[in-house]
C-alpha positions as CSV (number, residue, x, y, z in Angstrom):
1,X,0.0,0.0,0.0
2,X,1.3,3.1,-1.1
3,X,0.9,6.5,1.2
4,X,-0.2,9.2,-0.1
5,X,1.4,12.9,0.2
6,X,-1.5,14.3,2.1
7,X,-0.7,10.9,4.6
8,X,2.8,10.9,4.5
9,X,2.9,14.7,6.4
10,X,0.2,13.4,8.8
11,X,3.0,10.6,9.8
12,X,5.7,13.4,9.8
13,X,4.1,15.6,11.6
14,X,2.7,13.0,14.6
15,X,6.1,12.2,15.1
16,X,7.1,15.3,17.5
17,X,9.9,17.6,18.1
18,X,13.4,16.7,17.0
19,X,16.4,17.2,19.3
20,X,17.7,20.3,18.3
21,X,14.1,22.0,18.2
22,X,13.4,20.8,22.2
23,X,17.3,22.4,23.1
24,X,16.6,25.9,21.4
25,X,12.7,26.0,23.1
26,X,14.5,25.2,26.3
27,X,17.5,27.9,26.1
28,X,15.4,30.5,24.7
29,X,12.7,29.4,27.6
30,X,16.1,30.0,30.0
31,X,17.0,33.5,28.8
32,X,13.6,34.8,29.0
33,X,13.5,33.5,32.9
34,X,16.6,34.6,33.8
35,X,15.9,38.2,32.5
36,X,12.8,38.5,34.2
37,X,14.6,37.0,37.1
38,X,17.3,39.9,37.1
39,X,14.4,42.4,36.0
40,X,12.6,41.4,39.4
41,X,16.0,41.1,41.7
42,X,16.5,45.0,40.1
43,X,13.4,46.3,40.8
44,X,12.9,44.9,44.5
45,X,16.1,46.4,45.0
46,X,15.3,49.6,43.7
47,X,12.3,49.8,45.6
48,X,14.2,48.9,49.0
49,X,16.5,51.7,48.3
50,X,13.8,54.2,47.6
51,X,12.7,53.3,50.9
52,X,15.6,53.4,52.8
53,X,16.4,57.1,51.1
54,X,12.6,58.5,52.2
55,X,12.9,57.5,55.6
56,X,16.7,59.0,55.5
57,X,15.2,62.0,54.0
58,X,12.4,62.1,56.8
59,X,15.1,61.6,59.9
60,X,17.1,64.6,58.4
61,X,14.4,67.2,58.4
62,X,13.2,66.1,61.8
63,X,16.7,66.4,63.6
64,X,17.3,69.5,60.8
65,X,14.3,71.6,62.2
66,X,14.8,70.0,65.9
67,X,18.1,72.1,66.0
68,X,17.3,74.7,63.8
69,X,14.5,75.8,66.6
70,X,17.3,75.2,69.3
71,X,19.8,77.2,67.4
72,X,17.2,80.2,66.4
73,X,16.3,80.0,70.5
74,X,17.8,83.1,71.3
75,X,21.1,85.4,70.1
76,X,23.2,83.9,72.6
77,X,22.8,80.2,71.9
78,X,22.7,81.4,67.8
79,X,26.3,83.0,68.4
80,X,27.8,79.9,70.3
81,X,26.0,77.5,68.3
82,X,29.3,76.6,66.0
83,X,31.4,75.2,69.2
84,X,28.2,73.6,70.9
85,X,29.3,70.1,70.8
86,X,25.5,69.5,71.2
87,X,25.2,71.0,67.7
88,X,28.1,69.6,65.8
89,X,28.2,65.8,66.6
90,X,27.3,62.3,65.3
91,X,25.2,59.9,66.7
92,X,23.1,56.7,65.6
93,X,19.2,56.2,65.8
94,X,17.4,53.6,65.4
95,X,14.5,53.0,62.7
96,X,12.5,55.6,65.1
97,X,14.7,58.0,64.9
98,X,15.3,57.7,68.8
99,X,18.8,58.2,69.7
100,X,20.6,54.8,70.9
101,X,23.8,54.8,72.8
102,X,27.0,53.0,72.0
103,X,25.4,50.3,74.6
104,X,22.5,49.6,73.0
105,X,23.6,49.5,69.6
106,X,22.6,45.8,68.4
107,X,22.0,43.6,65.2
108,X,19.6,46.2,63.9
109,X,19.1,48.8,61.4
110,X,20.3,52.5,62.5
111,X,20.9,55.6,61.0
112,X,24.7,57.5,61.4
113,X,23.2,61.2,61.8
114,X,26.3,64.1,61.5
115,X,25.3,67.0,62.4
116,X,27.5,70.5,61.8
117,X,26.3,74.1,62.4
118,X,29.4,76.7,61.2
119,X,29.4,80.3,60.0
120,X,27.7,81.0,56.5
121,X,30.5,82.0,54.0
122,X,29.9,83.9,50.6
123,X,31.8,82.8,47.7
124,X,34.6,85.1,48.7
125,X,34.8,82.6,51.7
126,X,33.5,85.9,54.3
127,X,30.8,85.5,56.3
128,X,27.7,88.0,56.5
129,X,28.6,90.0,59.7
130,X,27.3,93.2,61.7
131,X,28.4,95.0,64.3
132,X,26.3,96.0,67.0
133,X,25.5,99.4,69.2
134,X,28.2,98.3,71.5
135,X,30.8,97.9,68.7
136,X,30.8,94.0,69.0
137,X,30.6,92.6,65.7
138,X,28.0,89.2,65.2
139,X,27.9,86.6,62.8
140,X,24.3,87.1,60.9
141,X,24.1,83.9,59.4
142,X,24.7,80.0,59.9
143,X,24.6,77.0,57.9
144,X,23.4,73.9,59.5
145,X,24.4,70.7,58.0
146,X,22.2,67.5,59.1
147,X,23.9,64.3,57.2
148,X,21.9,60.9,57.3
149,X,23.6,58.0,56.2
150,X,21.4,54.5,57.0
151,X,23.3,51.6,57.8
152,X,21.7,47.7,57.2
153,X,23.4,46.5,60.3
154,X,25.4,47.4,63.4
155,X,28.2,45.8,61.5
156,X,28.8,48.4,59.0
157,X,29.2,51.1,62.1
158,X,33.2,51.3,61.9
159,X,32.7,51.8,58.1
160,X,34.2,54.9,57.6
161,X,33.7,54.0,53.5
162,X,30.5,55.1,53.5
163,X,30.7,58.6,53.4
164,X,29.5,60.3,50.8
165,X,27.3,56.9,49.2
166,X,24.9,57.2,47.1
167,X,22.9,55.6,50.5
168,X,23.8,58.8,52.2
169,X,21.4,61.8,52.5
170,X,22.5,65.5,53.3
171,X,20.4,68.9,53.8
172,X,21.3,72.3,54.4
173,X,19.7,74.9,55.5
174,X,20.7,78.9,56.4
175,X,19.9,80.4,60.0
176,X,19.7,83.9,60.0
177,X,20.6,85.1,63.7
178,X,17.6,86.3,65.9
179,X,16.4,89.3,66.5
180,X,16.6,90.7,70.5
């Protein structure tokens, strides 16, 4: 019995995939995965960092306008603020943005807050000055400096690397001096 053409492709084409075909369906099937694989490890981490940044960004205008209102208490504490130590310091938080001691700092995620309040300088590097009716000259202007950097773990606390990441947030603001 002799097959006929119509026949003879319905035998050839019940007979399945060859080798070679089932090889390139599986490594093209294994480059699409491992894209969207790398697609969804890039995007979770993106989306952790944006996280980590906004809360960074939300500790450094609460400590910023905590000491800007202690600064801007009165002219006396406004012209010593630049060798207060309680102005010009570091210290950790945790995710609260409660300070922690050096004690208490354990296996969790902090913050490294620097802080820095020093006299405004123009771009001639001279500060905005006036002198009073007593003839004593004061310092008009200050620039307060709040610099958040978050840390993953209490591991990464001696790191002095980490400076100026792309992890760390800074804001600055101008205080003018207070009026009497």
């Amino acid at each position: 019995m002799k097959e006929t053409g119509e026949e003879k492709s319905i035998r050839e084409s019940a007979l399945g995939m060859t080798l070679i075909e089932v090889v390139f369906s599986l490594l093209l099937a294994g480059v699409v995965l491992g894209a969207l694989g790398q697609g969804l490890v890039l995007g979770v981490r993106m989306n952790t960092d944006a996280k980590t940044r906004v809360g960074s960004l939300d500790l450094a205008k609460r400590v910023m306008e905590k000491l800007k209102s202690e600064v801007q208490y009165s002219q006396a504490v406004f012209d010593s603020a630049e060798t207060n130590v309680n102005f010009s310091r570091t210290f950790y938080t945790d995710n609260d943005g409660v300070e922690v001691s050096s004690a208490e700092v354990g296996q969790r995620s902090l913050s490294r807050v620097t802080t820095n309040v020093a006299n405004w300088l123009d771009s001639g590097g001279a500060t905005l000055s006036a002198t009073d009716a007593n003839g004593v000259s004061h310092v008009l202007v200050k620039a307060l400096t709040v610099r958040v950097l978050a840390l993953h773990s209490a591991a990464a606390l001696n790191a002095t690397s980490n400076a100026g990441s792309p992890r760390e947030v800074a804001m600055q603001v101008e205080i003018m001096r207070p009026s009497s």
